[in-house]
C-alpha positions, 0 to 999 in steps of 0.5 A: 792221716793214710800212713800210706801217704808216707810213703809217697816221696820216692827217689825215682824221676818217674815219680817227680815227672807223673808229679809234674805233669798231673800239675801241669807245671813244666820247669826246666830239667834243673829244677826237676832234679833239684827237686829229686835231690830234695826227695833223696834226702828226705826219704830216710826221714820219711821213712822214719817217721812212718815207722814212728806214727805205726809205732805209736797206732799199734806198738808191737813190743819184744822183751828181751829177759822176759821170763826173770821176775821183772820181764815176767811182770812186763809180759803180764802187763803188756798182754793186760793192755791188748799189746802183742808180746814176742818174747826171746826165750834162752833155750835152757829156760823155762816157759812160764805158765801163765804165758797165753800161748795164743798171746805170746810169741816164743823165740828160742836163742840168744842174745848174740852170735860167737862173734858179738854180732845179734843172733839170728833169734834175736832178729827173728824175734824183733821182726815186725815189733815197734818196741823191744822191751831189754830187762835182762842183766849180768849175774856173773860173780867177780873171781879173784882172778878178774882182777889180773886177768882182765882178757875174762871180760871179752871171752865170757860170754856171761861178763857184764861187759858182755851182757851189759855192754856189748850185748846193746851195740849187737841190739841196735844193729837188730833193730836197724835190721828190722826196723824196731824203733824204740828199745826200752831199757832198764839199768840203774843209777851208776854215775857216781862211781865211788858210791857205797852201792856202785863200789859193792856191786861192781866189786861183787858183780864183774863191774855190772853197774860200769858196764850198764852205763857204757850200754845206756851211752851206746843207746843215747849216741844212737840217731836211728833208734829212739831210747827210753833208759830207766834207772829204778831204785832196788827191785822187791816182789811186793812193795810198799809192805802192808801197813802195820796195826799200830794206829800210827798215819801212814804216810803213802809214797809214790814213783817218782820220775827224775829225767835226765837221769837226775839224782833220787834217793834210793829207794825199794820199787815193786816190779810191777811199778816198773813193769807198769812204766814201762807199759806208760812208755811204751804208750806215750811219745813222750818217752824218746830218748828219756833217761828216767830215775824212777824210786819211790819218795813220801809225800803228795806228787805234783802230778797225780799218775804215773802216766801223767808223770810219763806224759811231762817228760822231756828228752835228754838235754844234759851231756852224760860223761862219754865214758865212766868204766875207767872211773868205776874200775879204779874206785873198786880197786882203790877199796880193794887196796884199802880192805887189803891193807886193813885186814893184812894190819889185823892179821899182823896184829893177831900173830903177835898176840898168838906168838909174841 
């Protein structure tokens, strides 16, 4: 199909009238509007679904994070695959050196305005882009005071409720604004907020696991931008290690995917096995508005490749919890209070030995 064709139902009488009189048919003027009506309310479908069918011809593709460990490894795969890459670039950071420079577009930035709104660069690098590839995430520590002076998380620019949270609503508003009609993004499995792992990190990490699953609800509400969440397991340079010599069988693993964020073991995960996913999903329609937990498990897979394993998915059918950033809180302070009892009873205990 001429994906000029989609462009065909417009709202204005001219174009029903030409209609009409090429046919020629001559209804009475009721039903000439009726039939404008019908093409007002279809164009924003239309509209979409042209951008959808160039997205899946000739994806075009932003990464956001690109020069981490992760976004590197995205950017090399992209490029491996013929995919032009844009790519939005901190002005303190570094251009990595394997970069082609005839292959990837730089945009110097950041990720939002003073104000949470997107920043200009963040346009500006989505302009023209199908797909926008978000692998960045908060690395700020928790400081003791966070835990009374909570006003930090809305006024630090490097909190997880910044980077994780509001930074999301600022790229779907990006999006909308430059008709980018997918954002691939990558989280982690944070539904269960008294987990050992969700307590520790959200205790050490300004509640980044929280904040990362208050982004993925803004991306599922979402009607006008498609998403693709994947939640991998712990990220490793090199995975699965080399087989030790000890003549034992080696039993090979495989990447797993769980949709509607369903429930894997925790497992380590190579960037490349990621960055490679993404690649999948980027190429497969299959991936809209998929939660996918992707870890690594032993055995024989039902389907042989990734791509296949990408290809069966089905979009989100279960309804996630609105909001959990309450219950992540309250887990970690509730470890708090207990780590605090416990070690104020051992320092009570070591006085009365030291002096009594």
């Amino acid at each position: 199909m001429d994906l000029r064709e989609l462009d065909e139902p417009r709202v204005d009488g001219l174009v029903v009238s030409q209609r009409l009189k090429r046919t020629g048919n001559t209804f009475p003027s009721t039903i000439a509007w009726l039939i404008l009506l019908v093409f007002s309310m279809s164009t924003t479908t239309t509209t979409r679904r042209r951008h959808m069918v160039a997205a899946a011809l000739s994806p075009k593709v932003a990464v956001l994070g690109g020069t981490g460990r992760l976004g590197r490894a995205t950017v090399l795969e992209l490029l491996k695959n013929d995919i032009p890459v844009s790519c939005l670039v901190r002005p303190s950071s570094s251009v990595p050196s394997d970069w082609p420079s005839d292959k990837v577009t730089v945009v110097r930035g950041e990720l939002m305005d003073g104000a949470g709104k997107p920043s200009a660069a963040v346009v500006d690098v989505l302009n023209g882009c199908t797909h926008c590839v978000a692998v960045y995430g908060a690395t700020r520590k928790t400081k003791i005071s966070d835990f009374w002076d909570q006003s930090v998380e809305d006024t630090d620019p490097t909190h997880a409720k910044q980077l994780n949270y509001e930074s999301m609503k600022a790229l779907v508003e990006a999006c909308k604004q430059t008709n980018c009609s997918q954002i691939l993004r990558i989280t982690g499995k944070g539904e269960d907020p008294t987990s050992f792992f969700s307590v520790l990190i959200n205790g050490l990490g300004s509640f980044a696991k929280g904040w990362n699953y208050e982004g993925e609800q803004v991306l599922r509400e979402q009607n006008d931008v498609d998403y693709t969440i994947i939640r991998p397991g712990i990220m490793k340079e090199d995975y699965p290690p080399p087989p030790k010599d000890d003549g034992k069988p080696v039993e090979l693993e495989y990447l797993e995917l769980a949709e509607n964020g369903g429930d894997l073991p925790v497992s380590a995960v190579s960037y490349q096995q990621i960055a490679q996913l993404l690649v999948d999903c980027i190429l497969n329609q299959q991936s809209k508005r998929v939660t996918v937990t992707a870890m690594n498990v032993k055995g024989k897979p039902a389907l042989p490749t990734v791509k296949e394993r990408v290809q069966a998915l089905h979009p989100d059918s279960r309804k996630f919890p609105k909001s959990l950033i309450d219950e992540h809180k309250m887990a970690v302070y509730k470890a708090a209070t207990r780590v605090t009892a416990v070690v104020t009873v051992l320092l009570v205990g070591l006085i009365k030995l030291i002096f009594f």
